[in-house]
N, C-alpha and C positions, 0 to 999 in steps of 0.2 A: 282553652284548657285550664287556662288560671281558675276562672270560675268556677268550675269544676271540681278541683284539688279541694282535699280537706284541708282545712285552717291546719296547720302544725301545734301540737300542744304541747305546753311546758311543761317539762315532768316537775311535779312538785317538790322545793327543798324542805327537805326533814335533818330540822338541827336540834344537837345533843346539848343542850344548854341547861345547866345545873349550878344550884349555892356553893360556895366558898365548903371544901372538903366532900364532896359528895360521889365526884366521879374522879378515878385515877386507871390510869394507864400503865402495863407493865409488860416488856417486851424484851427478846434478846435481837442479837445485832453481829452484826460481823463487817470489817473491813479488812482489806488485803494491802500491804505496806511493802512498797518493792524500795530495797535498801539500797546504797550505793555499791555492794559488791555484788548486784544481779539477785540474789536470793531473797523471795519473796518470802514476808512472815503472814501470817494471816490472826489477829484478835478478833475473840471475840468478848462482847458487852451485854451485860443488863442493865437497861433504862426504865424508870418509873418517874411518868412525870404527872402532878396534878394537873385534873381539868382548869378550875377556877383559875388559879394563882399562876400557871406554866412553871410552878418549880418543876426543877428536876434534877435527878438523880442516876449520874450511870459510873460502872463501877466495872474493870477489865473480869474477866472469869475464866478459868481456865477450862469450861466446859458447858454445856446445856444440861446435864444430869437432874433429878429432882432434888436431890441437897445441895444444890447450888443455887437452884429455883428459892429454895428455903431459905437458906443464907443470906442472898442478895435480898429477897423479899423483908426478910428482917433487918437488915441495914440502913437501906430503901425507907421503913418507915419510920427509923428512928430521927433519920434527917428530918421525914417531914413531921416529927413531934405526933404521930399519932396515925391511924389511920381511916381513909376515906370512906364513906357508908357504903359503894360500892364500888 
């Protein structure tokens, strides 16, 4: 049966490899913080971190709204002194 079988094939890796500022990444986030008196908080985060370099950037938000999108997006790129080509 071995002989038989077809060879197994590798799927091919497809990597996102880009110059110093070219590619950046920008996401919200949530974690849930159970406190010492039972009552769980839940934050949530915007993260923006460069491909090249892995800075990065996250900042607590009191929501996912699109002026909040905005806000942190503009924060986000002041840190990193400008913004990435894409």
């Amino acid at each position: 049966m071995k002989s038989l079988r077809p060879e197994p094939r590798k799927e091919p890796v497809v990597r996102l490899e880009g110059v110093a500022g070219e590619y950046a990444q920008f996401d919200f986030g949530e974690v849930r913080l159970e406190l010492e008196d039972g009552r769980e908080l839940r934050v949530q985060f915007f993260a923006g971190r460069l491909k090249y370099s892995r800075l990065m950037h996250v900042e607590v938000v009191p929501d996912q709204g699109s002026e909040t999108v905005v806000h942190s997006l503009i924060a986000c790129l002041v840190v990193f002194a400008g913004s990435p080509k894409e």
